[in-house]
SEVOVO-213389 format. One record per atom (N, C-alpha, C): x negated, y, z; atom name. Coordinates in steps of 0.1 Angstrom, whole numbers. Last residue first. Layout:
<sites>
<<X Y Z> CA>
...
</sites>
This chain:
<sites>
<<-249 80 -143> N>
<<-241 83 -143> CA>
<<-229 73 -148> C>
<<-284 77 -138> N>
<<-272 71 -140> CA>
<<-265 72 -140> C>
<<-311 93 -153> N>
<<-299 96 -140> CA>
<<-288 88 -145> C>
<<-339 73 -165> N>
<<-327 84 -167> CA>
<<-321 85 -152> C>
<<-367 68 -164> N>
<<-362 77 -153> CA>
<<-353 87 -157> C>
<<-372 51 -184> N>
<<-371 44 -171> CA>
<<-364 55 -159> C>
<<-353 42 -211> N>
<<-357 56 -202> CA>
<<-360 53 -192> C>
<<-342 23 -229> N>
<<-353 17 -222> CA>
<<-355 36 -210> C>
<<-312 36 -233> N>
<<-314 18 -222> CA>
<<-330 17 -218> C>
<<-319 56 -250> N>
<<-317 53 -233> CA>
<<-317 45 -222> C>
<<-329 43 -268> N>
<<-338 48 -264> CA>
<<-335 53 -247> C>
<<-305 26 -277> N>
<<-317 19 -274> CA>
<<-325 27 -267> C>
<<-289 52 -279> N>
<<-288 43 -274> CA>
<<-299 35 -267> C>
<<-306 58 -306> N>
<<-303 65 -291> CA>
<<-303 61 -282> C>
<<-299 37 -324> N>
<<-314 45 -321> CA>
<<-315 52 -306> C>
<<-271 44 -324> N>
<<-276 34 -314> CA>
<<-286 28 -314> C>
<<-274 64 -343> N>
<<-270 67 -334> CA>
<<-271 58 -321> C>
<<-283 46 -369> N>
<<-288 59 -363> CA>
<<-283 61 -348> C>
<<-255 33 -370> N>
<<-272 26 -367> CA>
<<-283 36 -361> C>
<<-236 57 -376> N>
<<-234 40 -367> CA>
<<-247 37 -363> C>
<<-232 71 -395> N>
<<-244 70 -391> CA>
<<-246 59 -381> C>
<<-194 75 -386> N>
<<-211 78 -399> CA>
<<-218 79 -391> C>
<<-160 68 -388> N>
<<-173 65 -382> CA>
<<-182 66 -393> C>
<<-135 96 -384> N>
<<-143 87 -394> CA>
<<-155 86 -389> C>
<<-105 102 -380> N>
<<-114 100 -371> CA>
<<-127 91 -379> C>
<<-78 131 -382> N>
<<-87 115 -389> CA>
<<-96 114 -383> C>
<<-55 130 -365> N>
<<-62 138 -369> CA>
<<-73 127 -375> C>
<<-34 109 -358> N>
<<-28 118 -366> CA>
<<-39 128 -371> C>
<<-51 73 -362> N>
<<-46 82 -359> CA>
<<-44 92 -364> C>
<<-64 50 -377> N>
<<-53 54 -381> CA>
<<-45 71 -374> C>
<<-91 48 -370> N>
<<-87 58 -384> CA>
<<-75 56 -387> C>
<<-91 44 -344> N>
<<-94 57 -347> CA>
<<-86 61 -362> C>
<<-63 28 -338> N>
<<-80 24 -338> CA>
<<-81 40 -347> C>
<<-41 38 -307> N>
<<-42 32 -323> CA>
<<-58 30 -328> C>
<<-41 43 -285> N>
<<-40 34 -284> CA>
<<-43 26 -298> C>
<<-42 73 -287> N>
<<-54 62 -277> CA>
<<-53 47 -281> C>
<<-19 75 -289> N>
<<-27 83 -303> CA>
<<-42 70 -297> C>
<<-3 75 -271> N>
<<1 72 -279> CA>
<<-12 69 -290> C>
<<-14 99 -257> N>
<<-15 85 -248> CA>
<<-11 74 -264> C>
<<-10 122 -270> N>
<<-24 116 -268> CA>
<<-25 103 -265> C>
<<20 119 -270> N>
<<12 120 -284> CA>
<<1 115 -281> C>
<<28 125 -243> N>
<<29 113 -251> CA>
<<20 110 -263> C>
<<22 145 -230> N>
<<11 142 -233> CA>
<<13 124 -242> C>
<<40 176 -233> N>
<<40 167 -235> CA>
<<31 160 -240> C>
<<51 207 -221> N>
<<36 199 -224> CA>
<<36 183 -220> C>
<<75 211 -224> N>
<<69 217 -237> CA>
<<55 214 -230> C>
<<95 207 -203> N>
<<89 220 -203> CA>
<<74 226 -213> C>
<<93 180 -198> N>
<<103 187 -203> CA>
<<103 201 -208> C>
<<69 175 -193> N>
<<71 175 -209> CA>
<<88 183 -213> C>
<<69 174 -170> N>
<<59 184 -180> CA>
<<61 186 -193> C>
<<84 155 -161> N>
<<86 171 -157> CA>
<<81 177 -168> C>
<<67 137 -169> N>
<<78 136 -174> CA>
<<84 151 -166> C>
<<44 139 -150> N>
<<42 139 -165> CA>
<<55 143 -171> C>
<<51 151 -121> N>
<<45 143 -131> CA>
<<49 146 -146> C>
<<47 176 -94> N>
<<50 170 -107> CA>
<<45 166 -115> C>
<<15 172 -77> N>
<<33 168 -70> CA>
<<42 167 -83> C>
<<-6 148 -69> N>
<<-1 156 -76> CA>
<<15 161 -71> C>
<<-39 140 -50> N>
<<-26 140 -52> CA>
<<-21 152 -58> C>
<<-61 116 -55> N>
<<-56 126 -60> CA>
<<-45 130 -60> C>
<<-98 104 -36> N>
<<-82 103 -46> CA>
<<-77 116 -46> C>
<<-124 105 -41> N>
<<-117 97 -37> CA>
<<-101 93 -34> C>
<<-134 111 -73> N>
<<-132 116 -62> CA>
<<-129 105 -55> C>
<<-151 111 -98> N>
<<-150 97 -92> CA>
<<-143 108 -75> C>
<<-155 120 -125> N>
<<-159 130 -111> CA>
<<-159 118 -98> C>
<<-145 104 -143> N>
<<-163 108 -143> CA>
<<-162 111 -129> C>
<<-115 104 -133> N>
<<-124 92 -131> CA>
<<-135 97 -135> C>
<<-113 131 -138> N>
<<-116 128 -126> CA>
<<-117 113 -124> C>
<<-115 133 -169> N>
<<-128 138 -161> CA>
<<-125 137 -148> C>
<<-94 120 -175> N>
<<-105 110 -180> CA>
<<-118 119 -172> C>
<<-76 133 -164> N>
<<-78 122 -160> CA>
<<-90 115 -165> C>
<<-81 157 -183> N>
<<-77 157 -169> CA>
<<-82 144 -161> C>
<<-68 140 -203> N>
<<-84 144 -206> CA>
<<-86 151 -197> C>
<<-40 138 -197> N>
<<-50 127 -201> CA>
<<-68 130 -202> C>
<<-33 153 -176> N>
<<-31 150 -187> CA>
<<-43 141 -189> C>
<<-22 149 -134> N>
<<-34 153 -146> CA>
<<-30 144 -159> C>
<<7 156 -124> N>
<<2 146 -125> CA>
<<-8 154 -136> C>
<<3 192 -108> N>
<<10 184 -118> CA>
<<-2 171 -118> C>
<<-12 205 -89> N>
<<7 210 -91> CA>
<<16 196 -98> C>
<<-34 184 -74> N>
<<-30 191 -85> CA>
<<-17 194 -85> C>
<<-63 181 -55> N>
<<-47 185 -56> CA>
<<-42 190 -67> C>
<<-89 157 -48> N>
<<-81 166 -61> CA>
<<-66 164 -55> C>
<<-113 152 -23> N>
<<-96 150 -31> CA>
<<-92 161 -37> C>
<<-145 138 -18> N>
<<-135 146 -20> CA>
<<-123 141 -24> C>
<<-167 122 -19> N>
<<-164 120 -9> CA>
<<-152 136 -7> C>
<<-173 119 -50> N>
<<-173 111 -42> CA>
<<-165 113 -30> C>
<<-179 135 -71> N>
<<-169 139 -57> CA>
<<-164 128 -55> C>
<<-206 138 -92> N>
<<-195 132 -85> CA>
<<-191 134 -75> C>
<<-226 157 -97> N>
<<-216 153 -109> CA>
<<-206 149 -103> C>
<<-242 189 -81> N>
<<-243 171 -80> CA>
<<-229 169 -91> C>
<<-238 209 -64> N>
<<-249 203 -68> CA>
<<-251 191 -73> C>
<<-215 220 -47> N>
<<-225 204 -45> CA>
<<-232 207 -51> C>
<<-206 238 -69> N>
<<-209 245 -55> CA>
<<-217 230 -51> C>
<<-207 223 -91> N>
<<-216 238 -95> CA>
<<-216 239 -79> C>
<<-184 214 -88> N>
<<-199 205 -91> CA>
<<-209 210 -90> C>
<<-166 231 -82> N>
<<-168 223 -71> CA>
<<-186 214 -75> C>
<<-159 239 -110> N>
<<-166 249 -99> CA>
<<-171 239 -87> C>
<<-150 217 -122> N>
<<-163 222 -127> CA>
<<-173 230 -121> C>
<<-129 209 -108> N>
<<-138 196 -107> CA>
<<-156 209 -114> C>
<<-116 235 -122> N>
<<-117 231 -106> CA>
<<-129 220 -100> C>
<<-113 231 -143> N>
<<-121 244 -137> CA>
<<-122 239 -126> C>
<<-99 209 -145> N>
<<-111 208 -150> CA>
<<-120 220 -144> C>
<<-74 209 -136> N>
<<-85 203 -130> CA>
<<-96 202 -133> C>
<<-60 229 -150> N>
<<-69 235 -137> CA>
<<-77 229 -133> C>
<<-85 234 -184> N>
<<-72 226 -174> CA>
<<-77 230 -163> C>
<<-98 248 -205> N>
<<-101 252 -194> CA>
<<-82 251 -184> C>
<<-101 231 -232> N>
<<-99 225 -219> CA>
<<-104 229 -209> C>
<<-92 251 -249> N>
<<-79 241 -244> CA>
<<-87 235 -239> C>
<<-99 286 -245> N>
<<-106 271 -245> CA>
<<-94 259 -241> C>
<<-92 312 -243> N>
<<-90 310 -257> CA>
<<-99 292 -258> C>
<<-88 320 -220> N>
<<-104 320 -222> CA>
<<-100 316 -238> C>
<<-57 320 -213> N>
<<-67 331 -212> CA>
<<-82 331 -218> C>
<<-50 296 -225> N>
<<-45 307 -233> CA>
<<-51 319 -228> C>
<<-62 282 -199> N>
<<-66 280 -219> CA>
<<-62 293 -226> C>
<<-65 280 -177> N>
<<-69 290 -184> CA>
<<-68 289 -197> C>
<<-50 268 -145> N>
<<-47 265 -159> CA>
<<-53 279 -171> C>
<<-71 269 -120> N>
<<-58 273 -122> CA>
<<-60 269 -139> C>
<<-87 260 -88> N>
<<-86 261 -101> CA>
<<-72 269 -106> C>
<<-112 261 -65> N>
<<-95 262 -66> CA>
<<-97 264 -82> C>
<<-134 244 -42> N>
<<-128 249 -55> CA>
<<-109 248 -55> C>
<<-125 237 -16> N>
<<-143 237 -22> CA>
<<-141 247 -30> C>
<<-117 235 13> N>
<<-113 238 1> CA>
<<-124 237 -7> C>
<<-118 209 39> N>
<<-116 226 38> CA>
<<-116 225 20> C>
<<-121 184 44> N>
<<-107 196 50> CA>
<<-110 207 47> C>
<<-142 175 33> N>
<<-143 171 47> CA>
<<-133 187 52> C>
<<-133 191 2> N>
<<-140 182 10> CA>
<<-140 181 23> C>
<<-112 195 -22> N>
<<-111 195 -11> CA>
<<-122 188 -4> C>
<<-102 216 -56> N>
<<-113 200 -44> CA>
<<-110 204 -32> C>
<<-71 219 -69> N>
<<-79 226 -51> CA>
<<-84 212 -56> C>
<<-48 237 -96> N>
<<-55 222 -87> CA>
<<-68 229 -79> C>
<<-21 242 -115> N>
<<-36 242 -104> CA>
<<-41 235 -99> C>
<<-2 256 -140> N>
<<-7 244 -137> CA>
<<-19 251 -125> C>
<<15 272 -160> N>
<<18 268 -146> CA>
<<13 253 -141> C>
<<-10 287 -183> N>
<<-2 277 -177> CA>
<<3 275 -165> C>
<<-28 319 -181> N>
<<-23 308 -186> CA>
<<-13 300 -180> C>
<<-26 343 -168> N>
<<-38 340 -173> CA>
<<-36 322 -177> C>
<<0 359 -160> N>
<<-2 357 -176> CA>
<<-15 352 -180> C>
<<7 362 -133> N>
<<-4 370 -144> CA>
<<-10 364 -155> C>
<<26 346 -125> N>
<<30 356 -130> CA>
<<18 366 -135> C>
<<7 318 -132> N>
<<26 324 -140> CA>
<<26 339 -140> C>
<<-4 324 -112> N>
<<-12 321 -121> CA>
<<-1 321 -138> C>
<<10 321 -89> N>
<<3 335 -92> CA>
<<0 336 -107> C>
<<22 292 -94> N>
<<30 306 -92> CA>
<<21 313 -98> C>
<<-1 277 -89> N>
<<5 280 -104> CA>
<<15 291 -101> C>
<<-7 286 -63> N>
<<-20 290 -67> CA>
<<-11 289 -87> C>
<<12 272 -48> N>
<<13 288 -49> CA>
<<6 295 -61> C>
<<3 247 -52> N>
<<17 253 -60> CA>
<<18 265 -61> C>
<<-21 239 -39> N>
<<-24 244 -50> CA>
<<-9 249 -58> C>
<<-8 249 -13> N>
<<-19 261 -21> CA>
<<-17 260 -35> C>
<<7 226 -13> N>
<<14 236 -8> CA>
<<6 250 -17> C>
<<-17 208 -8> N>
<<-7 208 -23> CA>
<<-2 224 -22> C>
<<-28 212 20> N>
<<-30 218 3> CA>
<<-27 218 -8> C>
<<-6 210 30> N>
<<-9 222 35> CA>
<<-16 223 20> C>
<<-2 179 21> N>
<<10 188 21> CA>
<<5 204 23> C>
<<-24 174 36> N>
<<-24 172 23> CA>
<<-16 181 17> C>
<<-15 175 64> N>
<<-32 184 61> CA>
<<-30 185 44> C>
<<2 159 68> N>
<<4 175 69> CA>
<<-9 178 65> C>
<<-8 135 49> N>
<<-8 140 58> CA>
<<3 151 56> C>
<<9 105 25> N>
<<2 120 28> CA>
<<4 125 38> C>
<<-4 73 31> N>
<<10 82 29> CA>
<<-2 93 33> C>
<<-20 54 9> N>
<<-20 58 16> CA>
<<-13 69 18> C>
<<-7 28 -8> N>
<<-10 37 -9> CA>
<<-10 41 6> C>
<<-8 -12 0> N>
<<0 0 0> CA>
<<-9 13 0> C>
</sites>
């Protein structure tokens, strides 16, 4: 069984909802946010910036997982929790499994989101098919070249693991 939410959790969900309010009413993008949290206090706060910075993936959890890496020093939040307004979209999710927190709570899901014109069906959908069928075309070049690389990282004795 999942583990039930505190009052401590509830206090920062609670932020990060306020945190898409403000972020609504000054027009710096989406009604989306998200708070790291480490050993109970806040690390990073995020908020939804795309239509402000002109970058679709300045998501809140991405600003957020991005400032928090920059305050550690370090790639993974291990020993943290992501708050987010909304279940994370799929490329959301693909950077808090990198970030490896230790878990995540959201308060609207996916199916809210789409009622309201951000719908991640298409991506989840699009994942599933083999590249070159999908809706943007996806063409493999240089194949052998590239797992030159590869090779050259498998032998690196003193890469960083990730």
């Amino acid at each position: 069984m999942a583990p039930q939410p505190t009052a401590e959790a509830a206090k920062f969900m609670a932020r990060a909802i306020e945190l898409s309010f403000e972020n609504i009413r000054s027009n710096q993008g989406g009604p989306f946010a998200a708070l790291v949290v480490s050993a109970g206090k806040i690390l990073s706060e995020g908020t939804n910036r795309v239509t402000f910075t002109n970058d679709p993936t300045a998501h809140a959890e991405i600003v957020a997982i991005r400032e928090a890496c920059r305050k550690l020093g370090r790639f993974e939040l291990t020993d943290c929790e992501i708050y987010a307004s909304c279940e994370p979209c799929p490329m959301c999710l693909g950077a808090i499994y990198w970030a490896r927190p230790a878990r995540v709570y959201f308060a609207a899901n996916s199916a809210d989101a789409a009622k309201i014109g951000f719908d991640d069906t298409l991506i989840y959908n699009q994942l599933k098919l083999p590249p070159e069928a999908r809706k943007i075309p996806m063409l493999q070049l240089m194949r052998d070249r590239a797992l030159e690389v590869f090779r050259a990282w498998e032998a690196k004795p003193d890469k960083i693991q990730y």
